[in-house]
C-alpha positions in Angstrom: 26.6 19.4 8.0 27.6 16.2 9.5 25.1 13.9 10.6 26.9 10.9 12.2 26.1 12.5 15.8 22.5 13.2 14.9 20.4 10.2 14.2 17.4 8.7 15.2 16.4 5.2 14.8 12.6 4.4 15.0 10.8 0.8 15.0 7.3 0.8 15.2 5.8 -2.4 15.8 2.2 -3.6 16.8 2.7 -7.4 18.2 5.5 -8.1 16.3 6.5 -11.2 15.9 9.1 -12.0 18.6 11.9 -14.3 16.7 11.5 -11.7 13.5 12.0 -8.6 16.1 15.1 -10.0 18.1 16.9 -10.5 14.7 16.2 -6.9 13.9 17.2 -5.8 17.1 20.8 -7.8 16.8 21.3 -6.5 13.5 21.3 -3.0 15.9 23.2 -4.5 18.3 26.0 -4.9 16.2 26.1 -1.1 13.9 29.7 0.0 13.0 28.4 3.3 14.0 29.2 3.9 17.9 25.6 3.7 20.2 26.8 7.6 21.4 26.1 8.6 17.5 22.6 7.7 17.5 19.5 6.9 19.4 16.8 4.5 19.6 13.2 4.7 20.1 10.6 1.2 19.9 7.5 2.8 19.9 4.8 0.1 20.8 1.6 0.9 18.7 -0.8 -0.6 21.3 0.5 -4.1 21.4 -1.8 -6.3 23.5 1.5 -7.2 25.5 3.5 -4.3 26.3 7.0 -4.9 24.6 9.0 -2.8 27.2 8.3 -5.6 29.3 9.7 -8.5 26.7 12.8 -6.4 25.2 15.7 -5.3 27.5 16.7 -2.0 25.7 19.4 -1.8 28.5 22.3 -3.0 25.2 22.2 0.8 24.2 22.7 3.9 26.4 20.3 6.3 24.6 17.3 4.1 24.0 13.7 4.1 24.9 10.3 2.3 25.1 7.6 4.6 24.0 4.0 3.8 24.2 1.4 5.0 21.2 -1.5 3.6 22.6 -3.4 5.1 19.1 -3.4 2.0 16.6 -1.9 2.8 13.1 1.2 3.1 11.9 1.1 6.8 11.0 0.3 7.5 14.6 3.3 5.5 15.9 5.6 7.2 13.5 4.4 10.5 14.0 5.0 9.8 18.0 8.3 8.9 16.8 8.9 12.0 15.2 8.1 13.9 18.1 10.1 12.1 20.1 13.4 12.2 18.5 16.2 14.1 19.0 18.1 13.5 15.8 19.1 15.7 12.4 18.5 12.2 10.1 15.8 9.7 11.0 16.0 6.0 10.4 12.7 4.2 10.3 13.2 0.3 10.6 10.5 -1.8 10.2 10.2 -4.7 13.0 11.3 -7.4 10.9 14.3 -6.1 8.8 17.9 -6.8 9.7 19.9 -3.9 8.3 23.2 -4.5 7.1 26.2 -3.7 9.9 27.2 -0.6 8.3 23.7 0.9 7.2 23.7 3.5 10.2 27.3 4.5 9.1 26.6 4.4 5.1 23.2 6.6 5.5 25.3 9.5 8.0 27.8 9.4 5.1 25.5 9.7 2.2 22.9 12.7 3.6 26.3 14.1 4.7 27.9 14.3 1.0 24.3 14.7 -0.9 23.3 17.6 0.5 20.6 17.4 -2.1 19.2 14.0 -0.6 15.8 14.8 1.5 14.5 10.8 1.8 16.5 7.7 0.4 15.9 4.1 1.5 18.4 1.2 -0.1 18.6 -2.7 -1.2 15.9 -4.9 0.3 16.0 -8.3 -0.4 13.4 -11.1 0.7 14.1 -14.1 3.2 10.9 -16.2 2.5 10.2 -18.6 5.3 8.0 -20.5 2.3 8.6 -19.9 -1.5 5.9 -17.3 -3.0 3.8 -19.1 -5.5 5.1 -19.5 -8.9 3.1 -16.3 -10.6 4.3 -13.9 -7.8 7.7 -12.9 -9.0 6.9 -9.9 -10.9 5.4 -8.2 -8.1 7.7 -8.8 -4.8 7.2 -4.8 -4.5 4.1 -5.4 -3.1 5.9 -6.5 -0.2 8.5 -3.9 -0.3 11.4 -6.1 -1.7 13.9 -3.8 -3.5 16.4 -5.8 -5.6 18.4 -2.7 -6.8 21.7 -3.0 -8.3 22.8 0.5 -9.2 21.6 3.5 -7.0 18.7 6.5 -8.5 18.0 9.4 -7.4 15.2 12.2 -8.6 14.0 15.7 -7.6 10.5 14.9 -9.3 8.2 12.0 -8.3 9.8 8.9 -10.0 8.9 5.6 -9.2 11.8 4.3 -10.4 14.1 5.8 -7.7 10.8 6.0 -5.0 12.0 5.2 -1.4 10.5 2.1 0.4 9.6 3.0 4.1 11.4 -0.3 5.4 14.9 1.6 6.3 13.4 5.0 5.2 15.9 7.5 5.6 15.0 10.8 5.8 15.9 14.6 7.3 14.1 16.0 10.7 13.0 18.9 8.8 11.4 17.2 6.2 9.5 14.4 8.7 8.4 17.8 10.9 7.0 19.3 7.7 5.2 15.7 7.2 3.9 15.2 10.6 2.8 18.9 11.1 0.1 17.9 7.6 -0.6 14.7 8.9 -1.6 15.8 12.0 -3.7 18.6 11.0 -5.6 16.0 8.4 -7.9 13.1 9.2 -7.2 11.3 5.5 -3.0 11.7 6.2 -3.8 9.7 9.2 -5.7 6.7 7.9 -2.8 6.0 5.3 -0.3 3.0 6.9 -1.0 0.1 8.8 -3.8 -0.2 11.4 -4.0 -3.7 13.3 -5.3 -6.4 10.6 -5.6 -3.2 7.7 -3.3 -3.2 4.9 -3.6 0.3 3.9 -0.3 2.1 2.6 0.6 5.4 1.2 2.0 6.9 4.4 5.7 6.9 2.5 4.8 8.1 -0.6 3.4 11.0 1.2 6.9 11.8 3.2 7.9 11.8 -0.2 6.2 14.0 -1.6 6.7 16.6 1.2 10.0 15.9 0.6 10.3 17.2 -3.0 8.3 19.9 -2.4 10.7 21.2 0.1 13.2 21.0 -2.6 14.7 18.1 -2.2 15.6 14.8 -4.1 15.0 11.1 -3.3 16.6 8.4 -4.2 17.2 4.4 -3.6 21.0 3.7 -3.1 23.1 0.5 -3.4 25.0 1.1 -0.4 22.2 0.9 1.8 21.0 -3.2 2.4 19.2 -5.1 4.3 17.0 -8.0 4.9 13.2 -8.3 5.0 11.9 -10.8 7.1 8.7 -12.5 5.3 6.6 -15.0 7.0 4.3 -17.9 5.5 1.6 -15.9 6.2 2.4 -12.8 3.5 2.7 -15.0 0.3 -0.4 -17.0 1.1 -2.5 -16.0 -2.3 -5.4 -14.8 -0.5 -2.8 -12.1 1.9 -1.4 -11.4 -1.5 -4.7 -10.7 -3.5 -6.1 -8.3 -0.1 -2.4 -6.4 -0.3 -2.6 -5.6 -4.0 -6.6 -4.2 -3.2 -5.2 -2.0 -0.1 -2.3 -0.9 -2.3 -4.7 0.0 -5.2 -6.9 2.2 -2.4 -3.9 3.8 -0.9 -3.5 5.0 -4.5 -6.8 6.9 -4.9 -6.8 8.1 -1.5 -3.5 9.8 -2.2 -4.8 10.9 -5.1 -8.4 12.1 -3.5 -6.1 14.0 -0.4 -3.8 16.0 -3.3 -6.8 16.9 -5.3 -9.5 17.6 -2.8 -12.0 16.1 -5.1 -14.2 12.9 -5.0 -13.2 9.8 -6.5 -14.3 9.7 -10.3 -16.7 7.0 -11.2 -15.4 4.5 -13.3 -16.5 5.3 -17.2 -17.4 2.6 -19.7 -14.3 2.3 -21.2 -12.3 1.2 -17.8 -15.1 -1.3 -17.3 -14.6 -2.2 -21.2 -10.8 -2.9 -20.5 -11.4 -4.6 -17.3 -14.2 -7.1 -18.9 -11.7 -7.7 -21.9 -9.0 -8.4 -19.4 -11.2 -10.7 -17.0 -12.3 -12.4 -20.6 -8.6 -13.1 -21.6 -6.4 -13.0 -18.7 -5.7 -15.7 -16.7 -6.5 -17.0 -13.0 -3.9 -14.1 -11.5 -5.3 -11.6 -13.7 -9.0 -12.4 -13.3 -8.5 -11.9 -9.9 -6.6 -8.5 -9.6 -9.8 -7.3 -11.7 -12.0 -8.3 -9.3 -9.5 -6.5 -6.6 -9.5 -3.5 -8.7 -12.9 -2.9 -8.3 -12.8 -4.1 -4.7 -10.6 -1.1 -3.8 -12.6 1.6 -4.7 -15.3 0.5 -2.6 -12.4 0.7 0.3 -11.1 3.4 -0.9 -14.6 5.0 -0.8 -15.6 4.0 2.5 -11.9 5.4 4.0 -12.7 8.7 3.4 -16.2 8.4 4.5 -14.6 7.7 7.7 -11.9 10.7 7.4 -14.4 13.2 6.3 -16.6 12.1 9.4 -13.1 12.2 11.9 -12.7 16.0 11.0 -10.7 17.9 8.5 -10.3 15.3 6.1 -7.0 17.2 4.1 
């Protein structure tokens, strides 16, 4: 089924930096796909300013402020959900610029891979300071995707695992998504919130995805550009990300198995000693984050299991 008359474009942004923003909506602006092939939804996720006040929408004939006054990313994407109209839906985070013909090159791929359920694409960095020297390795902390040939799976693979800057994905699968997340207090404390740098909210689309029978995949022929302020390779940022990341982990892994979190054995604190012992300054610390995140991870679903039904 064609899908270039059907798609949905959804930034959710909580006061989002205003030069960063205005490039990703030029980048818009300027889609080889025609405005009256897809719509356009801001959802403002409780922004101290409101943005519908600051951004004139008026460029494109089917778009729209909406205002998710609950704080969280989840929330603001499942608003987005609700809200959209489209077969294919484009999530676009507020400071990536996509690539003219993204719009065009996703309708054409989840048109001719029927198999495709959720795909993202090429993501590279544009540091407004160089990251410090040891923080190559792990730019996918900070979702940058330097693909050069396109992977798909119908299993869980990290490998070919969709980012959820550009996440493109199929109404039926996001409905299926926000129909659990709603009905679970844990689904909704993965993602942002304000100042907290929780994640996991993508990897669960994902998953919803392949149980539905679908693949996912990363693919060349969708690029863009990720915005990346001073502020997010700053070592202590860096060291607080890779301690929500390692949380998000467990707490997916606590929400699938309905179990609580093991407690470490003496062979994990064994390898972490020997580590801390013989690592060096980087590695010391992600130890020390390690064990930092299951506190968080802990005290998370303390406050799911007190907001209701926690799966």
């Amino acid at each position: 089924m064609p899908l270039n008359n059907n798609i949905t474009v959804i930034i959710c942004t909580h006061n989002p930096r205003p030069d960063y923003l205005r490039r990703t909506l030029d980048a818009l602006k300027v889609q080889t796909l025609p405005f009256d092939q897809w719509e356009f939804l801001l959802i403002d996720n409780a922004s101290d300013k409101p943005l519908a006040s600051e951004y004139d929408l008026t460029w494109h004939p089917r778009a729209r402020h909406i205002l998710e006054t609950e704080l969280g990313l989840t929330p603001a994407r499942l608003r987005g959900i609700r809200e959209s109209t489209g077969d294919l839906l484009v999530f676009v985070d507020d400071d990536n610029v996509l690539a003219r013909n993204y719009l065009s090159a996703a309708a054409e791929l989840f048109t001719r891979r029927i198999d495709i359920g959720v795909a993202s694409g090429r993501l590279l960095p544009e540091y407004e300071t160089p990251p410090p020297a040891w923080f190559g390795p792990y730019e996918s902390w900070i979702a940058v995707r330097r693909i050069e040939q396109s992977r798909w799976a119908n299993f869980f693979d990290s490998q070919a695992e969709p980012c959820g800057a550009g996440m493109c994905l199929r109404k039926t699968i996001a409905l299926k998504y926000a129909e659990r997340a709603t009905n679970s207090a844990g689904q909704r404390l993965l993602g942002r919130r304000g100042g907290n740098l929780l994640s996991g909210e993508d990897v669960a689309i994902t998953k919803v995805a392949i149980e539905m029978g679908y693949s996912m995949g990363q693919f060349v022929e969708l690029n863009s550009l990720h915005l990346i302020p001073s502020r997010r390779v700053a070592e202590p940022y860096l060291f607080k990300l890779y301690c929500n990341l390692q949380a998000s982990g467990q707490l997916l892994s606590w929400l699938e198995d309905q179990k609580p979190l093991s407690t470490p054995n003496w062979r994990v604190f064994a390898k972490a000693a020997l580590r801390f012992i013989k690592g060096s300054t980087v590695d010391r610390r992600l130890v020390v984050e390690e064990f930092r995140a299951r506190k968080l991870a802990r005290n998370v679903i303390k406050e799911a299991t007190a907001n209701g039904k926690a799966h």
